[in-house]
N, C-alpha and C positions, 0 to 999 in steps of 0.2 A: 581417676576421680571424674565422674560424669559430670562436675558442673564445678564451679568457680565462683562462688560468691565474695570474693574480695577484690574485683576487677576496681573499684572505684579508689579501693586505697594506695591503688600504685601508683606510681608519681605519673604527674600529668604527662613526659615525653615518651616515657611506654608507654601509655595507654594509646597514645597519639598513634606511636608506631608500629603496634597493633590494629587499629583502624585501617592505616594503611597501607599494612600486610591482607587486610581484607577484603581490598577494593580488587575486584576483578577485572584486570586489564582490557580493554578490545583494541583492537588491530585496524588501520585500514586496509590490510589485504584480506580481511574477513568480515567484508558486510553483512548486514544483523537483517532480519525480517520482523517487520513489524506491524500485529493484528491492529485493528479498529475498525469499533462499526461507524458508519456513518448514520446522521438522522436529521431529516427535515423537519426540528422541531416545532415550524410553524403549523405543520401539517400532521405530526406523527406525536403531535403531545408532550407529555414532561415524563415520557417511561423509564428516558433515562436523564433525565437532569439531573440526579447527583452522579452521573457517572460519566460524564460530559468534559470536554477538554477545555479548559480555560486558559483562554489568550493571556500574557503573560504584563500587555502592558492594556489588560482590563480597557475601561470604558477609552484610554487617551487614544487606543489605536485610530488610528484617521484614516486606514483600511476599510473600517466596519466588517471587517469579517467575525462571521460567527453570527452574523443578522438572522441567515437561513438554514445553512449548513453546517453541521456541529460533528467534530469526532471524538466517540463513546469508549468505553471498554467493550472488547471486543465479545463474541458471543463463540463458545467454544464448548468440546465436553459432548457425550453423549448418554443416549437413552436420560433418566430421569434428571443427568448429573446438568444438561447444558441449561445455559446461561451466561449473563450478561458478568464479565468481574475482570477489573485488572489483576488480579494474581491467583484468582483460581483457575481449576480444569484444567491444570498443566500447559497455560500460554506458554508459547517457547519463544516469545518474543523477547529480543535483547535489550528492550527499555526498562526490562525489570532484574536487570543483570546485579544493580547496587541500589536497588531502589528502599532495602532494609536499612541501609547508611542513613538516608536522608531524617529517617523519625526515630532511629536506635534512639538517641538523645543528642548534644548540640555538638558534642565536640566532634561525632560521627559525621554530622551532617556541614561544617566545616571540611572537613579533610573529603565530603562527596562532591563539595562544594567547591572547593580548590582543582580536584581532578578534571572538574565537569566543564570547569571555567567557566563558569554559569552569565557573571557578569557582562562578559567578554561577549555571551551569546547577548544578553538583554540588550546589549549597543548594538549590535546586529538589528534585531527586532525593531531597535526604535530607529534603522536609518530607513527602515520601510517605514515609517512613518513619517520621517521627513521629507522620504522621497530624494535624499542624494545621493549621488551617481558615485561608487565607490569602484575599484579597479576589485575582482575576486583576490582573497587571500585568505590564510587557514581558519577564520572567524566561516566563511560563508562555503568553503570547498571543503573544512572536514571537523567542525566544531563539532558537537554535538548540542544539539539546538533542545533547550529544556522546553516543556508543556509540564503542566499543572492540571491534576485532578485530585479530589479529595479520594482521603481512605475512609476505611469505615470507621475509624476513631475521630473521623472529623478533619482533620490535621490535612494539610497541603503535601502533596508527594511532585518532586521535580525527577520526570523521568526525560530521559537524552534519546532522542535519536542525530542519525546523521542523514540528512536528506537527500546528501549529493550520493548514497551510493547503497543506503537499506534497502531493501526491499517491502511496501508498504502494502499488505492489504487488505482493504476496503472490501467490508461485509454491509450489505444496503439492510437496515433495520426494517424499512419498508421499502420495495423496487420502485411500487408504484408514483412512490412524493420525491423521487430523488431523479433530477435530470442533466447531463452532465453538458453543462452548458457553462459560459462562460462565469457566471454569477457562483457557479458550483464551484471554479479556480479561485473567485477572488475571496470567496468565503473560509477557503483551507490553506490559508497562507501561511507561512512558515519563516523564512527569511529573505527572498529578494524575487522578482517576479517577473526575472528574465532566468527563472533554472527550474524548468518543467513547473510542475504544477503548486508552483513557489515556492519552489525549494525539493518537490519530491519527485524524482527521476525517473522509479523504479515503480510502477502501479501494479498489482495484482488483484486477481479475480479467483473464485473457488470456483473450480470448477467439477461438473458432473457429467457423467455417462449421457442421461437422459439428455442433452442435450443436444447431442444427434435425433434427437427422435421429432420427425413430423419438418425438416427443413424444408425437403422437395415441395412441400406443395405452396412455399412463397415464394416459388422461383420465375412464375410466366410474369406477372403484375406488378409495377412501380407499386401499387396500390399498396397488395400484399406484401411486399420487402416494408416499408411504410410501419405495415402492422407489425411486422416483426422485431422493426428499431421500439419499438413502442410497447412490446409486450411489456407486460407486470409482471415479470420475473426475474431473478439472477443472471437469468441466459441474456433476459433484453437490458438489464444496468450493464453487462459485459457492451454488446453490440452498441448499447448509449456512449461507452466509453473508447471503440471503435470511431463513430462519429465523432466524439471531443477532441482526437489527436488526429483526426485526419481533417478537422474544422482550422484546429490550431497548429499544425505542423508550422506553416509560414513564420510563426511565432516561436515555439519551440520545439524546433526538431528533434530536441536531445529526449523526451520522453518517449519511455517505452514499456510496453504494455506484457503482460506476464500472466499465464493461468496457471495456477496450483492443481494439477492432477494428481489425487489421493489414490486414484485406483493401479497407477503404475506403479509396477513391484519388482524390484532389481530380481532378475534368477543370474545372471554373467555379467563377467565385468569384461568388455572390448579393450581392445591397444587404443582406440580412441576416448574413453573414458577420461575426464579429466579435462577436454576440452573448452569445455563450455564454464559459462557463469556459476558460481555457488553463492549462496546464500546459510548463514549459520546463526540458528537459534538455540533454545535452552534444549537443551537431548536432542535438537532432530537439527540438518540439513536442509536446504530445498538445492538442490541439482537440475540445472537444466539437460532439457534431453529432445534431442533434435534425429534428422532423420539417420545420422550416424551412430544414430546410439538407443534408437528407439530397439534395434533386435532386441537389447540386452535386458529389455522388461516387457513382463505378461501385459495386457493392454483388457483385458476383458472383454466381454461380449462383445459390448456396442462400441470399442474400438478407442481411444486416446484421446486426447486436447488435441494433437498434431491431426488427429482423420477429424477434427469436428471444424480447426482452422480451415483444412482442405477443402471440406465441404462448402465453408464461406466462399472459397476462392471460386468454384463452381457455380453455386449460388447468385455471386454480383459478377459475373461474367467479365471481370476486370474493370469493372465501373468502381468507383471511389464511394463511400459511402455518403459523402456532401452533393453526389452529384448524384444519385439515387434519389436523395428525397428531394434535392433540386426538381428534377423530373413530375415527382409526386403534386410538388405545391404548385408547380408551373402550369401543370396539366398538358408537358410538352409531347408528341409523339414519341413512342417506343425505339425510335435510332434517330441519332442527333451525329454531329463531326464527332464530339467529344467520344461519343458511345464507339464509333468506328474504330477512331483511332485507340481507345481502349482496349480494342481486343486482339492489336498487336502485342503493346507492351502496356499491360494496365495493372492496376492496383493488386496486392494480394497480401490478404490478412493474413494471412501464411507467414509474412514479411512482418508486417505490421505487430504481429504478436506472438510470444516467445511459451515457452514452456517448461515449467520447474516438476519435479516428482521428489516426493518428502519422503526423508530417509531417517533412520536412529543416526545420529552423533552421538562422540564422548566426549 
């Protein structure tokens, strides 16, 4: 029988137990990836104000975030199909794991509501608004932290990430209006704002080929490296975000920075396989892959994440990227103590930023 039209006359503790035969479990040994654009709506308009994340405790938050910096549904899909949508273009982001619970009808969205501990997160949310000092416990280390965006019926969807251990990435709607500064932390807050970028640990970038292309020639000039924190592109929101965690390490060392390489494509599997970070979303994987494990995928022409890291590492010659543009605004000469002692044991984006290659799950 392809369909069931008498689900409503069953007694209320079956249907109940049904529901939650239907809620699909997550694990925390299986951290979730999760898409979103970002958008400076002061700058970048209302393109996506109905598809905008809504802070949960609205106008009371005494954060103010959400003033400049807002996160959208993500943009996904190719050729004619891409676009802006939480649940279209095959997202395989885990926030859409149960997110049919929440608006099936009430009794669904109770029993998504129970699993989600929804409540339990909104007292979270609001101790960042009072600002007191709480000791970490499974509310702020593995709740799953709701956000609010409308569906296209209208209706409010509570979708759950987990901040201490997702994988988060950040698509810039426009490079140019988005600058990862500190104002850009206090805008995307999430639950307590001593755990990375309030909550979110795990940052990710999309990254591309072309992005090796044309580094050498900002390598002689503070000037040049300058222009290239500053490009209006993908590549310069990455290298902006470079800067934020090397601005804010003192602050939180625990964020770490992630590029999604689409062009790496498993041919072998190594005895080291397995090693590294994974990340699990709807059909796909993200796998990191480092230099012990890069044999075991094609890399294409213009060569990986890992040879475009390296290039950085060549590039700022073990200088920190704060103390690059340091140089720049100072207008200080070309070797400083700090630069010398740099090129013993100095900085290396190498280090700084990690690399996933997106694979079919089942």
């Amino acid at each position: 029988m392809p369909e069931f039209h008498l689900f409503g006359s069953l007694p209320c503790e079956l249907r109940l137990t049904i529901w939650e035969l239907a809620l699909i479990p997550t694990r925390q040994d299986r951290p979730g990836i999760q898409f979103f654009s970002v958008t400076n709506h002061r700058k970048d308009g209302d393109e996506l104000k109905t598809l905008r994340v809504q802070c949960r405790l609205g106008s009371e938050c005494a954060t103010g975030h959400g003033s400049r910096y807002c996160l959208a549904a993500p943009k996904l899909g190719s050729g004619e199909n891409v676009g802006h949508s939480w649940t279209g273009n095959h997202n395989p982001s885990t926030y859409l794991l149960n997110h049919g619970l929440f608006s099936a009808c009430p009794e669904s969205r109770k029993v998504a509501e129970k699993a989600y501990r929804i409540w339990d997160s909104e007292e979270a949310l609001a101790e960042v608004q009072s600002r007191v000092p709480r000791a970490p416990g499974p509310v702020h280390g593995s709740a799953r932290v709701p956000f609010v965006a409308s569906s296209r019926n209208g209706e409010e969807w509570q979708f759950q990430i987990n901040p201490s251990s997702d994988l988060v990435c950040l698509q810039p709607l426009d490079p140019t209006t988005i600058c990862l500064n500190r104002r850009f932390m206090d805008d995307l807050c999430v639950v307590r704002r001593d755990r990375g970028l309030h909550g979110f640990l795990n940052l990710a970038f999309e990254y591309a080929p072309s992005w090796r292309l044309g580094l050498e020639q900002h390598r002689p000039k503070f000037s040049s490296l300058y222009r290239l924190f500053s490009e209006p592109s993908p590549r310069g929101f990455f290298l902006r975000a470079l800067v934020f965690a090397d601005n804010n390490q003192s602050r939180q060392t625990n964020v770490s920075l992630w590029l999604i390489d689409y062009s790496l494509k498993r041919e072998r599997t190594s005895v080291v396989t397995g090693r590294g970070q994974e990340f699990y979303g709807i059909g796909q994987k993200f796998v990191e892959v480092d230099d012990g494990t890069i044999a075991d995928y094609s890399t294409g022409e213009l060569g990986s994440a890992l040879d475009f890291l390296r290039d950085l590492d060549r590039l700022f010659c073990g200088l920190r990227p704060c103390h690059i543009l340091w140089h720049y605004k100072m207008k200080e000469p070309a070797e400083c103590r700090v630069c010398r002692q740099a090129r013993v044991q100095g900085y290396r984006a190498s280090q700084a930023g990690r690399v996933v290659a997106c694979e079919k799950s089942v």
